[in-house]
C-alpha positions in Angstrom: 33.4 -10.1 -23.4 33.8 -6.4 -24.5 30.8 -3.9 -25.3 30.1 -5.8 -28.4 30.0 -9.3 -26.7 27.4 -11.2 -28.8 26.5 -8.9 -31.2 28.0 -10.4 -34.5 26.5 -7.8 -36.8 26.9 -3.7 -37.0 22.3 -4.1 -37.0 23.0 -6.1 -34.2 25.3 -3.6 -32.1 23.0 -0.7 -33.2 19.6 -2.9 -31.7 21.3 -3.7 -28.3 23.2 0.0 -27.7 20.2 1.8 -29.1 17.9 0.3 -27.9 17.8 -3.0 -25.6 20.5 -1.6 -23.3 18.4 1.8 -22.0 15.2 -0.3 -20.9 14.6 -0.7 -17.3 14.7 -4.1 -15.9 11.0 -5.9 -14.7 12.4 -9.3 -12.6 8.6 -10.6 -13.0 10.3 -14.6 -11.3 12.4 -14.7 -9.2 13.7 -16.1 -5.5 14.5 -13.1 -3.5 14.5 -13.2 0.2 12.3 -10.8 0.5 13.7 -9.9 4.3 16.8 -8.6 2.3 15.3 -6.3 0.5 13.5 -5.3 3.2 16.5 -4.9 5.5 18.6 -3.6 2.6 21.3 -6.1 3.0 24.7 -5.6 3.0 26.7 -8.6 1.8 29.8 -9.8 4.4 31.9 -11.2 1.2 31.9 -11.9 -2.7 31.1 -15.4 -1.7 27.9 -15.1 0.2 26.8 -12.6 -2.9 27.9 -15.2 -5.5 28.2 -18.3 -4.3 25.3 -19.1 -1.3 22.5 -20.9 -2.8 23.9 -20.8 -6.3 23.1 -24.6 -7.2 24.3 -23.8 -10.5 28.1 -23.2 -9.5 27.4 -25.9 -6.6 27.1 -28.5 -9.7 29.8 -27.2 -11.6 32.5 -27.3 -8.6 31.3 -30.7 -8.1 31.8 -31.8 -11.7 35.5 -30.4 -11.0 36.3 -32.4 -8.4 35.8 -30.2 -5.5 35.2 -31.6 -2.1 31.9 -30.7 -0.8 32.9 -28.9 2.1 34.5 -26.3 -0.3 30.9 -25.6 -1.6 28.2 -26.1 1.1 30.4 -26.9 4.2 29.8 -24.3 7.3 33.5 -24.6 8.7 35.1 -23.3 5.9 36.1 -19.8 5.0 35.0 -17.7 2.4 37.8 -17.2 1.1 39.0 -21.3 0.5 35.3 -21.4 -1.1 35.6 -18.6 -3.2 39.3 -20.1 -4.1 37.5 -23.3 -5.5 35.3 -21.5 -7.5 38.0 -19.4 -9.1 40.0 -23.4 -9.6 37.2 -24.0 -11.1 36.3 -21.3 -13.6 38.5 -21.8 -16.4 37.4 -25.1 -16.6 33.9 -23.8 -17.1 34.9 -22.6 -20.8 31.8 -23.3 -23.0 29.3 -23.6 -20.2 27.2 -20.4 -19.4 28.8 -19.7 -16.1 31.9 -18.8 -18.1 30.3 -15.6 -19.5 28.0 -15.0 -16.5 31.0 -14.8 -14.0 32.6 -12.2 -16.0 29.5 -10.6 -17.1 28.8 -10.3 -13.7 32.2 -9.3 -12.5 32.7 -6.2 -14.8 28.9 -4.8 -14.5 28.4 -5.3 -10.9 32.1 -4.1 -10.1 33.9 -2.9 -13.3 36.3 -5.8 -13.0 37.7 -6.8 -16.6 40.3 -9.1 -15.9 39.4 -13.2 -16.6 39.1 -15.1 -13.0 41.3 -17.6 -12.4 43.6 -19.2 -9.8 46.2 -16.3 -10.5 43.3 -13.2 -10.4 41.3 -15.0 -7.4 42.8 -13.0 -4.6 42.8 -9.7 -5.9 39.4 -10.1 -7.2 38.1 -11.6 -4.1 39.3 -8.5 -2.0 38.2 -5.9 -4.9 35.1 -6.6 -4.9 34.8 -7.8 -0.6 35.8 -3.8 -0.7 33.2 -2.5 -3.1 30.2 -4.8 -1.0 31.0 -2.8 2.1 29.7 0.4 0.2 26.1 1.3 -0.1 26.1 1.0 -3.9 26.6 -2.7 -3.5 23.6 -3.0 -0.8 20.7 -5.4 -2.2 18.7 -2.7 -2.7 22.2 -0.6 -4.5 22.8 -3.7 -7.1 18.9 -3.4 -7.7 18.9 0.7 -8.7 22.5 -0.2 -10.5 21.0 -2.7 -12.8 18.4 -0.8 -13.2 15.2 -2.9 -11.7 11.8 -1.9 -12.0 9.8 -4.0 -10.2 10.4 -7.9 -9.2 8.1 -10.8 -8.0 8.8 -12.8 -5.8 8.1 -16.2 -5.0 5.7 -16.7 -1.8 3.8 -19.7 -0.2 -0.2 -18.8 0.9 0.5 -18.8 4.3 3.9 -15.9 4.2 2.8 -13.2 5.8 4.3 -10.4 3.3 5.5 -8.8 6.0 9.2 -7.8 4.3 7.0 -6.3 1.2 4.8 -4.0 3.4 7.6 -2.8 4.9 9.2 -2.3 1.1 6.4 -0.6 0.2 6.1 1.4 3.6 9.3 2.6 3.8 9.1 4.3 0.0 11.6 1.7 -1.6 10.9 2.9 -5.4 11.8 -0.1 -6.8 8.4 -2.0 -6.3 8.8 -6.1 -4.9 5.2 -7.7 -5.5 4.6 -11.1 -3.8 3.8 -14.1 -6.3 1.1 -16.7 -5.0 2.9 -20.1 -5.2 0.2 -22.8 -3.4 2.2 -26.1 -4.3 1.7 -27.2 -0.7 -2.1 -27.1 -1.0 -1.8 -29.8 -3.5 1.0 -32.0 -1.9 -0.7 -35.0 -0.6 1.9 -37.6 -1.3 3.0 -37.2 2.5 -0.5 -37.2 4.8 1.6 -36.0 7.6 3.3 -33.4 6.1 -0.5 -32.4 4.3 -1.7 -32.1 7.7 0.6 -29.7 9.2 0.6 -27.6 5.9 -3.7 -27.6 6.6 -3.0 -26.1 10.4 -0.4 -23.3 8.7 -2.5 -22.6 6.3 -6.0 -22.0 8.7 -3.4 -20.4 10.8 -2.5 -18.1 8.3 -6.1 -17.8 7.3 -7.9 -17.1 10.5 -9.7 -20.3 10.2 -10.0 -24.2 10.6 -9.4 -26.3 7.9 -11.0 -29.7 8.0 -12.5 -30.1 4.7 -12.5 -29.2 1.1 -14.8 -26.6 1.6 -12.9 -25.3 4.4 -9.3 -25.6 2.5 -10.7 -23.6 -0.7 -12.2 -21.0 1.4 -8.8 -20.7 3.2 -6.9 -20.1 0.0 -9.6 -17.5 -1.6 -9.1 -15.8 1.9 -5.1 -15.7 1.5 -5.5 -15.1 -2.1 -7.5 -11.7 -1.3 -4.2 -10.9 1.3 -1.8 -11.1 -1.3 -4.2 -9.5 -3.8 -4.2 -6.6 -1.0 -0.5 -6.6 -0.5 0.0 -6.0 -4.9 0.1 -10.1 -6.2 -0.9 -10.0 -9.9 0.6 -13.6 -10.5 0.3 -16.7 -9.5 3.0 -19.5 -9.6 2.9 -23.2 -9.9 6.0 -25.6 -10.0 4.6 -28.7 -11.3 6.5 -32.3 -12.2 3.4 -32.3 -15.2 0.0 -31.3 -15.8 -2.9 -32.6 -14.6 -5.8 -33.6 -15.6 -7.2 -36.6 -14.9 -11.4 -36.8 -14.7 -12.6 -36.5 -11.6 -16.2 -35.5 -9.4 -16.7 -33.1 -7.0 -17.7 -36.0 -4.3 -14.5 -38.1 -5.2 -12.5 -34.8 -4.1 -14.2 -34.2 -0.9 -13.4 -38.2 0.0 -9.9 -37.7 -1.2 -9.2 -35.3 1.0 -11.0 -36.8 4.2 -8.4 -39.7 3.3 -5.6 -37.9 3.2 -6.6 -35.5 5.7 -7.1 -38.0 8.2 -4.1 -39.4 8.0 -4.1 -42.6 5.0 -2.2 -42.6 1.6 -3.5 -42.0 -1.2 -3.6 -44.5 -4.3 -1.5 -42.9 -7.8 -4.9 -42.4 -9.1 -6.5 -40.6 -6.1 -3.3 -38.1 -5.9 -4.1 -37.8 -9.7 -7.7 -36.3 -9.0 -6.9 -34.2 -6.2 -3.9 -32.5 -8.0 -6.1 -32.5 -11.5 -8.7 -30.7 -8.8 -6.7 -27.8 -7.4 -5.3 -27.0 -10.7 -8.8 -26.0 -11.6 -9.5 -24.6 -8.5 -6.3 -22.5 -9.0 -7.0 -21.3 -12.1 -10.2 -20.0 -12.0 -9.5 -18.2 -8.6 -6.0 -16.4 -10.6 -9.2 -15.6 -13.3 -11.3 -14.5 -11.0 -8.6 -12.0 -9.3 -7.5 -10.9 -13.3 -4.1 -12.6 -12.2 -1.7 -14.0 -14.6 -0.9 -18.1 -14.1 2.8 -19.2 -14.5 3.6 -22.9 -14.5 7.2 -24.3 -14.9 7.2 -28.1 -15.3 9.4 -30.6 -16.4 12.0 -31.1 -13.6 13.1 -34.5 -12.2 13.6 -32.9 -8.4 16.4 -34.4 -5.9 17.3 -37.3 -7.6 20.4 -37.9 -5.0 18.8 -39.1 -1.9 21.7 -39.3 -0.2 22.5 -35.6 -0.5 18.5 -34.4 -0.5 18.8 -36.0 3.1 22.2 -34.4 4.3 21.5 -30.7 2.2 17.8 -31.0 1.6 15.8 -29.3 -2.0 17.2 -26.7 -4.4 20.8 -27.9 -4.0 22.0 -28.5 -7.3 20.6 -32.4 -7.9 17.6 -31.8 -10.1 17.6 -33.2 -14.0 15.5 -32.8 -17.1 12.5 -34.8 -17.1 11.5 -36.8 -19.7 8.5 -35.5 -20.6 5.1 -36.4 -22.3 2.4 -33.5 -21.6 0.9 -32.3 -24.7 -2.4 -34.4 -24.2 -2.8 -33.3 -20.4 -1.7 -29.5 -21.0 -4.3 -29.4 -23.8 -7.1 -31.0 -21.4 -6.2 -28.4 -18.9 -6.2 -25.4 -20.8 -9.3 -26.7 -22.6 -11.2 -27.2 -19.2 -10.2 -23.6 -18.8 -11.5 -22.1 -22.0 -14.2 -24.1 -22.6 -15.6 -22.5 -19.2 -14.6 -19.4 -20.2 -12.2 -18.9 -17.4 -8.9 -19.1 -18.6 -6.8 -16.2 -16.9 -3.1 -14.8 -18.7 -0.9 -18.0 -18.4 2.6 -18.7 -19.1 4.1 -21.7 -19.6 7.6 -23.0 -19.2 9.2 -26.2 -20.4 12.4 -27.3 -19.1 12.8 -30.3 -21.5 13.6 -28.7 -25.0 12.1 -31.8 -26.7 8.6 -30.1 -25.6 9.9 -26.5 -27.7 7.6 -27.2 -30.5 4.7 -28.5 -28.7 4.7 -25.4 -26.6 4.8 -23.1 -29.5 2.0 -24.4 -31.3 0.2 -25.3 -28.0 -0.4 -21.7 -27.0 -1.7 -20.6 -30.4 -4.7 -22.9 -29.8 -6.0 -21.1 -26.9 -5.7 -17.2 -27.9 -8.7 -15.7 -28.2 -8.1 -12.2 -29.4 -8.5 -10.4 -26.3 -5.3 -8.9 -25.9 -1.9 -9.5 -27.5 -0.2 -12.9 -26.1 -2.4 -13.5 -23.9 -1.1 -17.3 -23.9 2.4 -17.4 -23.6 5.6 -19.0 -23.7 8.0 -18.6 -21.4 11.6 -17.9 -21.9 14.3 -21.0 -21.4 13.9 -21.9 -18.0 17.0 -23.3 -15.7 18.9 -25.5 -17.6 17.4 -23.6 -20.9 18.6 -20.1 -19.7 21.7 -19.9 -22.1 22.3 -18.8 -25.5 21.4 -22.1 -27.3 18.2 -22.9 -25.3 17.8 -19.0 -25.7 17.8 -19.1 -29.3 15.9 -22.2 -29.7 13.2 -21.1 -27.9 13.0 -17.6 -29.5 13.1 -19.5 -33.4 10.5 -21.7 -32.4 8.1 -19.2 -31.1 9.4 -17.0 -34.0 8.6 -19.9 -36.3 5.3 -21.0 -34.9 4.0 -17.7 -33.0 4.8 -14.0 -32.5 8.6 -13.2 -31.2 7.1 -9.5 -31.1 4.4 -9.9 -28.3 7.1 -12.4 -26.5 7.4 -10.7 -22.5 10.5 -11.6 -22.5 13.2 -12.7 -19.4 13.9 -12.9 -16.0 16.1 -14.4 -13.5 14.2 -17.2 -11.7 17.5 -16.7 -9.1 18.1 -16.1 -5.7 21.3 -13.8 -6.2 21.0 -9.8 -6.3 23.9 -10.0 -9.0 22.1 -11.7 -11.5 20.7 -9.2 -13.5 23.1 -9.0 -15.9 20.7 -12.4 -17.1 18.3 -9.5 -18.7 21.5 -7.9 -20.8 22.9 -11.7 -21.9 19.3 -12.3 -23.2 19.1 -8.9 -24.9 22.4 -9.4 -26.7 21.1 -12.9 -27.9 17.7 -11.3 -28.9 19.5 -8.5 -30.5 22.2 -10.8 -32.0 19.1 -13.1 -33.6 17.5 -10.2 -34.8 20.5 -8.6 -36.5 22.0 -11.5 -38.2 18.6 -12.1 -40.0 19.0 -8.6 -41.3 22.4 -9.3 -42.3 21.5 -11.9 -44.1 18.7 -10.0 -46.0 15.7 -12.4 -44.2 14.5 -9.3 -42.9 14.5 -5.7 -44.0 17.2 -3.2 -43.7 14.8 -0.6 -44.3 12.5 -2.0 -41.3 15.0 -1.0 -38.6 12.8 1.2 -36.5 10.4 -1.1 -36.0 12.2 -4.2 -34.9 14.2 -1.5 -32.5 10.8 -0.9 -31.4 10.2 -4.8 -31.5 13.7 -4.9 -29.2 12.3 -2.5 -26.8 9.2 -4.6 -26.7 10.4 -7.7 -25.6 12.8 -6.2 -23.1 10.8 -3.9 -21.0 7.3 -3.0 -22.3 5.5 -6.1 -23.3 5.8 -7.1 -19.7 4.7 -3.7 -18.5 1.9 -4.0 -20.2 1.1 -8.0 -20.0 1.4 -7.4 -16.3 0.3 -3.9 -16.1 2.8 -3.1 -12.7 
């Protein structure tokens, strides 16, 4: 876990120190609370820093053996949870959250030593000291790592409120609100499709009572954030859709569902197969860029969805079969000649190929990558999944117009995700130039190439 950590190759430790290692940081996904930023908030202990919301740790402590009220429980201390997680951490050797706990530890605080039962104390009140400073501030961890600009992730009806006072307050790290209307397509629960209707006029100014109405709502909302700095929109989808469907079969859908009935598989089919389009051409019109992550099996322990509710570390890999839908969808799309920037992320690695070849079918020479593929996504964010995805699109596409990663987290200390993909990226890079599959005497072009995929192909993809 020294400076060299990754880098396997004397091309690989010139790419990363030369070059990855100086590029500023655009976060262009993620789950900030906006209100922290906004507030510049200064963190009580390591454990709400690290350890609130962080499903990924949540799983692992669970895996260990640790009773839940260690993890999640609101009468116990921060110190007995952070405890845990050190009980835990050695037996986390091979799993990502290995390197990211020290990767975090010694970048965010300078801390070198390894984490452990034996360290936990002293590291606990190191770094409980440091988070009382104004470096360690949400927005200090964000100027110390570097940030540029991040997006983050905001429903139609948010009123933006914490990013105009970012942006009023002359913050110069810019947060940009992404567009994420799942709710406008959630008609599995009539009730809950209802109330999401009367937040969303609400929002909007305006009554919402039919199609017409709901799509006017949304193009209304959609010039807001448009107003307030949104260049992307956001979609977390089980899979695509794209099931046939006519404009009157939509407006009858929704007057079922709207007035209060459930909806056959079929008729959820059309209406979600419905907004997609109607999504997509309204991120076209705008000039927005489309993201849609897809592929996860959501709360699959009802028992603890009901007691701890979503996003609390019991989601899976789907099994996935999408190719045929995807290609309908983008094909709608093109064929119309309305398909905006999109980038598309898989979470089961079975669909790596399929994505790679998917998004060369719809480039059309416009601007570089305009299609592309995301990097690995959740359970995909380490080195293997990493390195899978990057020789597949390698393989199958161009690694050189790739726009590289971000940190899809909630946590201000996970940045150092940006340097672990760099070193991999480097590390990929260099070892092919070791092993004379690329040119030694090509070097300051795939620096540039480093560089690229880092920091400016999203600058310029995104054009922040």
């Amino acid at each position: 876990m020294d400076k060299d950590f990754l880098l396997q190759t004397d091309v690989a430790k010139e790419l990363f120190h030369q070059h990855a290692a100086k590029m500023p940081i655009i976060d262009y996904h993620c789950h900030l609370i906006p209100s922290m930023v906004a507030n510049d908030h200064k963190f009580k202990s390591i454990t709400e820093a690290w350890l609130g919301g962080d499903h990924y740790k949540w799983r692992a402590m669970r895996t260990n053996g640790i009773d839940e009220k260690y993890i999640t429980g609101e009468n116990t201390s921060d110190w007995e949870k952070f405890e845990k997680w050190a009980e835990t951490v050695p037996y986390t050797m091979r799993n990502p959250l290995y390197q990211w706990t020290h990767l975090e530890l010694r970048t965010a605080f300078g801390i070198d030593k390894i984490l452990s039962p034996a360290t936990a104390r002293e590291i606990y009140e190191e770094c409980n000291e440091k988070l009382q400073t104004k470096e360690f501030s949400a927005r200090g961890l964000m100027r110390k790592y570097h940030v540029e600009t991040v997006c983050t992730t905001d429903d139609p009806a948010d009123s933006l409120e914490y990013h105009q006072a970012v942006r009023k307050d002359g913050f110069e790290i810019k947060m940009l609100p992404t567009w994420r209307p799942d709710k406008a397509m959630a008609v599995e629960n009539p009730e809950a499709f209802r109330s999401y209707m009367e937040k969303l006029g609400a929002a909007a100014d305006c009554s919402i009572s039919s199609f017409t109405d709901l799509l006017a709502a949304l193009r209304k909302r959609q010039d807001f954030f448009a107003a307030n700095g949104c260049k992307l929109s956001d979609h977390g989808i089980e899979t695509f859709y794209a099931t046939p469907y006519t404009p009157t079969e939509i407006t009858t859908i929704f007057n079922k569902v709207y007035g209060g009935k459930m909806l056959t598989p079929e008729e959820v089919l059309k209406f979600k197969s419905a907004m997609m389009i109607e999504f997509a051409i309204m991120d076209w019109e705008k000039g927005w860029t489309q993201q849609f992550h897809y592929g996860a099996m959501r709360n699959n322990n009802s028992k603890m969805f009901h007691k701890l509710g979503p996003d609390t570390g019991f989601d899976s890999i789907a099994s996935s079969q999408t190719a045929q839908e995807l290609s309908r969808f983008l094909d709608t799309l093109a064929s119309q000649d309305k398909l905006t920037k999109t980038i598309l992320y898989n979470l089961n690695p079975c669909d790596n190929e399929m994505i790679a070849t998917m998004i060369g079918n719809f480039q059309d020479g416009t601007m570089p990558g305009k299609i592309q593929w995301g990097s690995g996504w959740w359970f995909l964010d380490q080195k293997t999944g990493m390195v899978n995805q990057m020789n597949a699109l390698s393989l199958l596409g161009l690694l050189s117009r790739f726009v590289g990663m971000l940190t899809d987290s909630r946590s201000f200390l996970s940045y150092p995700r940006h340097e672990y993909f760099r070193r991999t990226l480097c590390d990929l890079i260099g070892t092919d130039v070791e092993n004379g599959e690329l040119p030694a005497s090509e070097l300051p072009f795939l620096g540039q190439m480093v560089e690229d995929i880092s920091y400016n192909n999203a600058k310029n993809y995104f054009k922040f």
